[in-house]
C-alpha positions in Angstrom: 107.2 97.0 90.1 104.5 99.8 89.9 101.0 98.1 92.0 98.6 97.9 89.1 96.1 99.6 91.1 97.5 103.3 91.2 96.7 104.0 87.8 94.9 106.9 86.3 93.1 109.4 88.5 89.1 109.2 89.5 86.6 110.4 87.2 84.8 112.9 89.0 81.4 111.1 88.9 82.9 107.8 90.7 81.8 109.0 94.3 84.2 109.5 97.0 87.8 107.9 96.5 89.0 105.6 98.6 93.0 104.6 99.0 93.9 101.5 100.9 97.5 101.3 102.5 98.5 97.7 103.5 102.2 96.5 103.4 100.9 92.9 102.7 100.5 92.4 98.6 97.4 90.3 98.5 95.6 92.2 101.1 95.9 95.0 100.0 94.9 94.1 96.5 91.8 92.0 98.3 90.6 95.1 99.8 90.8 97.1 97.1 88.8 95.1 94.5 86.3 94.8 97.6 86.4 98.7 97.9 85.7 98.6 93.7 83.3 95.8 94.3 81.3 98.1 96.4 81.3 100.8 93.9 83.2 103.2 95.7 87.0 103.7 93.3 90.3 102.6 95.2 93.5 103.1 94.5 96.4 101.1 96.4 99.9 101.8 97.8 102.3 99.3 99.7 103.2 102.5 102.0 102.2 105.5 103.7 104.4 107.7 102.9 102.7 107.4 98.8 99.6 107.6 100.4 100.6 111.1 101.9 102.4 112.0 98.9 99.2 111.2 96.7 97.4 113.3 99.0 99.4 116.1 98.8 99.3 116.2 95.0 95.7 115.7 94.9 94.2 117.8 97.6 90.7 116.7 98.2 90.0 114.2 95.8 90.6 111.1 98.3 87.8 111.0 101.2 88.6 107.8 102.4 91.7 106.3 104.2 91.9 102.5 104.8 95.4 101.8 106.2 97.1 98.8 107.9 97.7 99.3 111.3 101.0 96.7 111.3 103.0 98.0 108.4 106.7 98.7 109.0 108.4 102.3 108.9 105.0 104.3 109.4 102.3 102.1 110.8 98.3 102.6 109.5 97.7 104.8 113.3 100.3 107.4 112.8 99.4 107.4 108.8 96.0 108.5 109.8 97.1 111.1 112.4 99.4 112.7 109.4 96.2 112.0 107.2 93.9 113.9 109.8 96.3 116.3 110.2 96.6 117.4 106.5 92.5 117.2 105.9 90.6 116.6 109.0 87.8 116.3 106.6 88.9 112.8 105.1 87.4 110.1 106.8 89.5 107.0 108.3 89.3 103.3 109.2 91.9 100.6 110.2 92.7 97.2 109.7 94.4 94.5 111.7 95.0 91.1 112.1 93.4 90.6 115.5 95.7 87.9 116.1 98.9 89.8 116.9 99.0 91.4 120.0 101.4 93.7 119.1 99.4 95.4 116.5 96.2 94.9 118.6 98.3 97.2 121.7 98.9 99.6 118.6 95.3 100.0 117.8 94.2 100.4 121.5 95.7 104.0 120.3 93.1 104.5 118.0 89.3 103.0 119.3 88.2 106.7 118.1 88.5 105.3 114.6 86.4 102.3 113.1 88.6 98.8 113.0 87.8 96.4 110.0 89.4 92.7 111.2 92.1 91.2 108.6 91.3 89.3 106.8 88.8 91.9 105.6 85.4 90.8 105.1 82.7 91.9 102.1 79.9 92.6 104.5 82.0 94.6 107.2 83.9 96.7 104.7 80.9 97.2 103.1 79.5 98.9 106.5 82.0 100.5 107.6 82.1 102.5 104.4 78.4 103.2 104.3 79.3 104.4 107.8 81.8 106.9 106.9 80.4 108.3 103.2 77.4 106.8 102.7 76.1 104.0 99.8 78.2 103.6 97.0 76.8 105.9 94.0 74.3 106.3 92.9 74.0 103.3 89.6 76.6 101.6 91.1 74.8 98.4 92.1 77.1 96.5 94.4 77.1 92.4 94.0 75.3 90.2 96.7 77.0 90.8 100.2 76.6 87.1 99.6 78.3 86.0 96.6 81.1 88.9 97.2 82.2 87.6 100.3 83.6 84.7 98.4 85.9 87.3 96.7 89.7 86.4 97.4 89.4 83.1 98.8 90.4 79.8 97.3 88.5 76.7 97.0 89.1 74.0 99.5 91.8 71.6 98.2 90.0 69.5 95.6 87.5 71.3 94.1 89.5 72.4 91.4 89.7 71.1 88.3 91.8 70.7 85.5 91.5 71.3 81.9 
């Protein structure tokens, strides 16, 4: 099934595009309603190989490349050497869980590029992409750093409430 994410292309007045690669389903759809959150579009793919292949067909309309760093088949480094490689214009960050010291040896590989922690916070994706392109555009008015950084998490085990 098609990620609901990767439909319809950019309009141009939506700022720089951003495309988030994670292998991990509800990662990568956390990160890019954060990215939309933000005010920046996203658009998602479960591999790197689409990402390239999106890319290719669309030659300059992504500036942004957020990929993870432990996917199988092409991991989130050597995605963003091929990335950098096609358009060393298109600016790059990578995410990893911290916790696995086998992806954490990968991204020793990369400390040229900025590292956002999984799982992904509002407040340091939020400055890592004013980092790399700037504020989000102009009358997009991003939610509280506060209140967003809620986004994707659940509510402790009894504070729900049924209906």
């Amino acid at each position: 099934m098609p990620d609901s994410t990767n439909t319809g292309i950019t309009p141009p007045r939506a700022g720089p595009l951003v495309l988030v690669v994670d292998d991990d389903q509800p990662d990568r759809i956390a990160s890019a309603r954060m990215v939309r959150g933000l005010g920046y579009p996203a658009r998602s793919f479960r591999q790197g190989r689409d990402a390239l292949q999106f890319i290719a067909e669309h030659p300059q309309v992504a500036r942004v490349l957020i990929a993870d760093v432990g996917m199988p088949v092409m991991d989130g480094g050597e995605l963003a050497e091929r990335v950098l490689d096609a358009d060393p214009t298109m600016r790059v960050a990578l995410m990893a869980d911290p916790r696995d010291p086998d992806v954490m040896e990968l991204v020793g590989g990369y400390r040229d590029l900025p590292l956002l922690a999984k799982p992904v916070r509002f407040a340091e994706l939020y400055g890592t992409l004013t980092r790399l392109v700037g504020p989000p555009p102009h009358g997009a008015t991003p939610p509280s750093l506060v209140a967003a950084s809620q986004w994707g998490r659940r509510r402790p085990s009894g504070q729900h409430h049924s209906g």
